[in-house]
LOLOZA-784575 format. One record per atom (N, C-alpha, C, O, CB): x, y, z; residue number from 1; atom name. Coordinates in Angstrom, 2 decimals, padded with zeros to 5 digits. Last residue first. Glycine has a CB too. Layout:
BEGIN
PT    east   north      up   i at
PT       X       Y       Z NUM CA
...
//
This chain:
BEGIN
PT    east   north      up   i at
PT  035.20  099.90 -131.14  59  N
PT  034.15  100.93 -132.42  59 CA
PT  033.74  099.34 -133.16  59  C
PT  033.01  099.29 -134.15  59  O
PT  035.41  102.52 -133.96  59 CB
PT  036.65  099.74 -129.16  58  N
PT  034.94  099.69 -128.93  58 CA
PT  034.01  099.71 -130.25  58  C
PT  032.80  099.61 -130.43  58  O
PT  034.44  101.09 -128.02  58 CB
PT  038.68  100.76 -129.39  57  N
PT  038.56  098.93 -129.00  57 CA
PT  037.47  098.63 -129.09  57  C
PT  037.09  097.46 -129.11  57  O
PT  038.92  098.31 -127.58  57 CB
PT  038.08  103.77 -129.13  56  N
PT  038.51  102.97 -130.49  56 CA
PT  038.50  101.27 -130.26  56  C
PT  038.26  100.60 -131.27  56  O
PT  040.21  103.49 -130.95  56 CB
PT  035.25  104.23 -127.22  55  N
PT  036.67  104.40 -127.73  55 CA
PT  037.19  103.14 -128.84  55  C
PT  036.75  102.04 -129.16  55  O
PT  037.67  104.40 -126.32  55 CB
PT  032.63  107.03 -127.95  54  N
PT  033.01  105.70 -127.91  54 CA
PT  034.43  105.00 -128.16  54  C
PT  034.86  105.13 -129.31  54  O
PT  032.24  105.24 -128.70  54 CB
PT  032.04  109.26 -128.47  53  N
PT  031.87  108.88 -127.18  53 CA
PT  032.14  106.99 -126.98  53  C
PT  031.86  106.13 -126.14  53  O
PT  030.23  109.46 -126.80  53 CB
PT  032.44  109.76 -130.94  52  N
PT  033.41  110.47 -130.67  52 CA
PT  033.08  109.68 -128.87  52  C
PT  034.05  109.63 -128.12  52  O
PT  033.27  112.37 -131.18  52 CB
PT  030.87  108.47 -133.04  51  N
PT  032.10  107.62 -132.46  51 CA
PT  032.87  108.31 -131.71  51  C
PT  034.01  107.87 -131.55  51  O
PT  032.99  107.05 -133.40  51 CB
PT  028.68  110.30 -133.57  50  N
PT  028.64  108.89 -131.98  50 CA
PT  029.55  108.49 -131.94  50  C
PT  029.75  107.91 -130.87  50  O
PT  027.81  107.46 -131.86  50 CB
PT  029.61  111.07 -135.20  49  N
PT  028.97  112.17 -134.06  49 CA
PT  028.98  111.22 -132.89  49  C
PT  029.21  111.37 -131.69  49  O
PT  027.23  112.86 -134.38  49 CB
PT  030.15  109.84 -137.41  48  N
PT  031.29  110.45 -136.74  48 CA
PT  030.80  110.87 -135.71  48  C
PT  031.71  111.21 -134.95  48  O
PT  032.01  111.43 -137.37  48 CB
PT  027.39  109.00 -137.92  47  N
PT  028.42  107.92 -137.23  47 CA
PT  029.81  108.24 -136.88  47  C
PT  030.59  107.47 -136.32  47  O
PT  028.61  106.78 -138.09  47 CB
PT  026.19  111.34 -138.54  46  N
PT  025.77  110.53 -137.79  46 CA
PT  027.26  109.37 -137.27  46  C
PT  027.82  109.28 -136.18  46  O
PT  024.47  109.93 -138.62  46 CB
PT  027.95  111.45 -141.09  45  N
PT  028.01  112.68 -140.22  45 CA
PT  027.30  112.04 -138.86  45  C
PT  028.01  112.27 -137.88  45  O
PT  027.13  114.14 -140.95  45 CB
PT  026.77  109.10 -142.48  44  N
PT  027.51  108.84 -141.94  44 CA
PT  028.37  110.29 -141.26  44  C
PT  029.53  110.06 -140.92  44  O
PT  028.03  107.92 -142.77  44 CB
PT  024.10  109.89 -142.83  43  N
PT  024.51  109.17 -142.30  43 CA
PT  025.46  108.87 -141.40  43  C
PT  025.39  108.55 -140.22  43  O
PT  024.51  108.84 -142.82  43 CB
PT  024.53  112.42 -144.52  42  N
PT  023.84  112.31 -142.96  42 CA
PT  023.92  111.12 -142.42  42  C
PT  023.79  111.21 -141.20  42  O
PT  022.35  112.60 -142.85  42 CB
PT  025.99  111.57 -146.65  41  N
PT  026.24  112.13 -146.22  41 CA
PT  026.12  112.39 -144.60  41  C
PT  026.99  112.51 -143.74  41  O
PT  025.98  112.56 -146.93  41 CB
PT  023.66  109.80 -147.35  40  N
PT  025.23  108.85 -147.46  40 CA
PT  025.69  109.96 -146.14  40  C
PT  025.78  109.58 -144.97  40  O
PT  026.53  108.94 -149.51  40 CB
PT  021.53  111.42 -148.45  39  N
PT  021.65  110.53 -147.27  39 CA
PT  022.62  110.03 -146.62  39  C
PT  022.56  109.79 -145.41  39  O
PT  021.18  109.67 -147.43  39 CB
PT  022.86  112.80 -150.57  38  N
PT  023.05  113.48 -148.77  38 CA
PT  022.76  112.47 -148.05  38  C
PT  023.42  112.30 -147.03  38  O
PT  021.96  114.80 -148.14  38 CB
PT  025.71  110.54 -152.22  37  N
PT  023.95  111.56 -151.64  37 CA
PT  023.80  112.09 -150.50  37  C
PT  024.51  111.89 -149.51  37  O
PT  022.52  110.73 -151.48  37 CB
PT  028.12  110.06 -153.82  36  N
PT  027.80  110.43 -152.66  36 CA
PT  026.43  110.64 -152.42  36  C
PT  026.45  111.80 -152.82  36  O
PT  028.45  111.42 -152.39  36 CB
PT  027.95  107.73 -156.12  35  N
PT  028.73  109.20 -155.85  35 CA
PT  027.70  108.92 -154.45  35  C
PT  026.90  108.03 -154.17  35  O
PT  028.48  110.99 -157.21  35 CB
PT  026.80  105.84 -157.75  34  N
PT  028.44  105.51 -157.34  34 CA
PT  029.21  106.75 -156.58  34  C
PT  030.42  106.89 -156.39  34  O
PT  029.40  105.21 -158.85  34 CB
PT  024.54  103.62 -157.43  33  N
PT  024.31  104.84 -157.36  33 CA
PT  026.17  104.84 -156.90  33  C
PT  026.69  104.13 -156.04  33  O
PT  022.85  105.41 -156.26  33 CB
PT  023.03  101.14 -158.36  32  N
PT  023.80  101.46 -159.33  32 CA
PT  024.22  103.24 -158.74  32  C
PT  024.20  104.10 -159.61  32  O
PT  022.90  101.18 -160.93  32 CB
PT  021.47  100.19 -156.65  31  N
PT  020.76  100.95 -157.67  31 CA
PT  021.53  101.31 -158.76  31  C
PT  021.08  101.69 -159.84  31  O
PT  020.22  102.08 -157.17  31 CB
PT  023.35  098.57 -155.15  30  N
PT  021.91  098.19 -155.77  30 CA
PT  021.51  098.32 -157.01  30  C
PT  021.28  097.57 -157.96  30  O
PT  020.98  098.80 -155.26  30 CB
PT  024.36  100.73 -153.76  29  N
PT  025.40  100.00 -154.48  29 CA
PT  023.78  098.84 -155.56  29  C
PT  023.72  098.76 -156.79  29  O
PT  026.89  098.87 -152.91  29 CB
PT  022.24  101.48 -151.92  28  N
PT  022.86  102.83 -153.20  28 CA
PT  023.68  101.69 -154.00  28  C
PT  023.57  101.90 -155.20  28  O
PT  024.24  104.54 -152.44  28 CB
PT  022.10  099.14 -150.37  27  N
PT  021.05  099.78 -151.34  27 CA
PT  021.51  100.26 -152.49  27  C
PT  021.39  099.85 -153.64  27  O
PT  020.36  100.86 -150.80  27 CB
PT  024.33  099.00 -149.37  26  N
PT  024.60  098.29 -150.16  26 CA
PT  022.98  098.34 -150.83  26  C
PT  022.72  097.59 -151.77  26  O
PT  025.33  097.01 -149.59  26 CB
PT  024.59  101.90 -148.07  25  N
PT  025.71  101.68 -149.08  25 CA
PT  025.13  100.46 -149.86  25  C
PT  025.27  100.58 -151.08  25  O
PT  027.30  101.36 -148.36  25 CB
PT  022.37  101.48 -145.98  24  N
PT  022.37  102.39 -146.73  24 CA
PT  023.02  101.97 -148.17  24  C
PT  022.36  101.74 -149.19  24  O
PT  022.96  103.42 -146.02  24 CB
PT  023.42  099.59 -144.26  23  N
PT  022.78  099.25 -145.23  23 CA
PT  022.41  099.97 -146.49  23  C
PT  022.20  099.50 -147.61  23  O
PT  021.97  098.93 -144.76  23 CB
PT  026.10  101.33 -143.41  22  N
PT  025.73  099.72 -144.37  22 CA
PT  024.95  099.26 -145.35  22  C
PT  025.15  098.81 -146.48  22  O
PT  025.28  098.84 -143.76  22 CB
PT  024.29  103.36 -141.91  21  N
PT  025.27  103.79 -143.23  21 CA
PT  025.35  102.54 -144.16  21  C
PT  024.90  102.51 -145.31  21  O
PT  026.97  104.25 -142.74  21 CB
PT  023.12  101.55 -140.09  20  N
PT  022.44  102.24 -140.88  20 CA
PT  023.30  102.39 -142.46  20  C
PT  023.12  101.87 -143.57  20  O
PT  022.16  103.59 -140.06  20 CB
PT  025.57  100.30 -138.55  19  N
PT  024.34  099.53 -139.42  19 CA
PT  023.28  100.23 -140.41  19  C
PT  022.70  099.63 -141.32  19  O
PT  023.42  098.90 -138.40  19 CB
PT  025.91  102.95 -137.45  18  N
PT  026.92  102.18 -138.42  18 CA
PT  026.20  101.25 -139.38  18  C
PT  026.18  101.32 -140.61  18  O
PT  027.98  101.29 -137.58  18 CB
PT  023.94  103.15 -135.72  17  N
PT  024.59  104.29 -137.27  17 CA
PT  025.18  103.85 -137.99  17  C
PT  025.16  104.15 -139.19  17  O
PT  025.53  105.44 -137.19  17 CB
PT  024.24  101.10 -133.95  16  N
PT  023.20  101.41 -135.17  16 CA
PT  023.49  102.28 -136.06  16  C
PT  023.22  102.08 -137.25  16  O
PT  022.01  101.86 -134.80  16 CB
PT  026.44  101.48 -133.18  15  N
PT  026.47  100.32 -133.63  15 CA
PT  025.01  100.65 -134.58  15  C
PT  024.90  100.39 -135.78  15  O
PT  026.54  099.08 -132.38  15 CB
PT  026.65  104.20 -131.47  14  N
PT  027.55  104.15 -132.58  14 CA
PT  027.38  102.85 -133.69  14  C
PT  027.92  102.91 -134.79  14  O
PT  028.96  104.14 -131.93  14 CB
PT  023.98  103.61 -129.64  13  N
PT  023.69  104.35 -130.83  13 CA
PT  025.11  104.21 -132.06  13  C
PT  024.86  104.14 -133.26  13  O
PT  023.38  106.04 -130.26  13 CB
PT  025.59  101.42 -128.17  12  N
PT  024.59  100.89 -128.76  12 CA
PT  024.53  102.09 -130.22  12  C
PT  024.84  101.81 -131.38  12  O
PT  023.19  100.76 -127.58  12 CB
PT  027.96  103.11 -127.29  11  N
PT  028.14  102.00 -128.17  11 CA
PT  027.16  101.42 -128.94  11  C
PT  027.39  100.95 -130.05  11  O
PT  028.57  101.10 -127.55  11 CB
PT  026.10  104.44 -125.69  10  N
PT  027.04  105.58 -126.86  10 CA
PT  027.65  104.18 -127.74  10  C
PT  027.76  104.34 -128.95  10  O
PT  028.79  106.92 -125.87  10 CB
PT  024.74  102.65 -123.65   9  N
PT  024.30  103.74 -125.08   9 CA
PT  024.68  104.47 -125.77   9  C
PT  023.99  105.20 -126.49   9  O
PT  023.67  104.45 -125.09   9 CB
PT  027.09  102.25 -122.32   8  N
PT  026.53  101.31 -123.16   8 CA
PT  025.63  101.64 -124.21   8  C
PT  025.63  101.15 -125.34   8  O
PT  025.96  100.49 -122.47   8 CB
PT  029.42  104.52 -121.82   7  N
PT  028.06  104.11 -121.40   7 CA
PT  027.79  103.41 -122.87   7  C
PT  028.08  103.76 -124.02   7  O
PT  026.93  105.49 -120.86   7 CB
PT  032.49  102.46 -120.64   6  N
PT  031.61  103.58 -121.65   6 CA
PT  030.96  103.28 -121.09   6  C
PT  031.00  102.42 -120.20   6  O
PT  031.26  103.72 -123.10   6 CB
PT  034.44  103.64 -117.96   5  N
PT  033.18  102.75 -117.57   5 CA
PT  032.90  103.84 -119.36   5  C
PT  032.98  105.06 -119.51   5  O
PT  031.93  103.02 -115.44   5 CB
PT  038.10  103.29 -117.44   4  N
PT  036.91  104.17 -117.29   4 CA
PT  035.44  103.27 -118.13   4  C
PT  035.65  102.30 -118.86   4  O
PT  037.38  105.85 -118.13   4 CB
PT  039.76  101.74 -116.87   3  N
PT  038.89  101.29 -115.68   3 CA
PT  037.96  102.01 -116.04   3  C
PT  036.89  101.87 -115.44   3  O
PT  039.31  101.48 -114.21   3 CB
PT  042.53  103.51 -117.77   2  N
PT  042.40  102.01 -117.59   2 CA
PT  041.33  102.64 -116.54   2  C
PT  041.55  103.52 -115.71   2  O
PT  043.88  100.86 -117.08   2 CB
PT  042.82  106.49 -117.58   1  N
PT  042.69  105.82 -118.84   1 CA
PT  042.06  104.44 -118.65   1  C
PT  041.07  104.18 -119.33   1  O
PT  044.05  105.71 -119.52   1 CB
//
């Protein structure tokens, strides 16, 4: 448990998805858009996919 090494590119890609979905939300919040879209959707299916290699102190 203690000492294991992330790789710095499973934090980098979880930190851009995340920044993605963000910005995403405060576009759609913009437009006045209050439900879901697929983008929203793929997005953030994207940012469950990378947080799985990244641990929770990390996210």
């Amino acid at each position: 448990m203690f000492g294991r090494k992330t790789d710095p590119q499973a934090i980098a890609d979880h930190k851009a998805a995340k920044r993605a979905l963000h910005d995403n939300q405060r576009q759609e919040e913009r437009a006045g858009i209050r439900e879901e879209t697929g983008i929203y959707r793929e997005l953030n299916a994207r940012v469950l996919e990378t947080e799985k290699c990244v641990p929770w102190y990390r996210r």
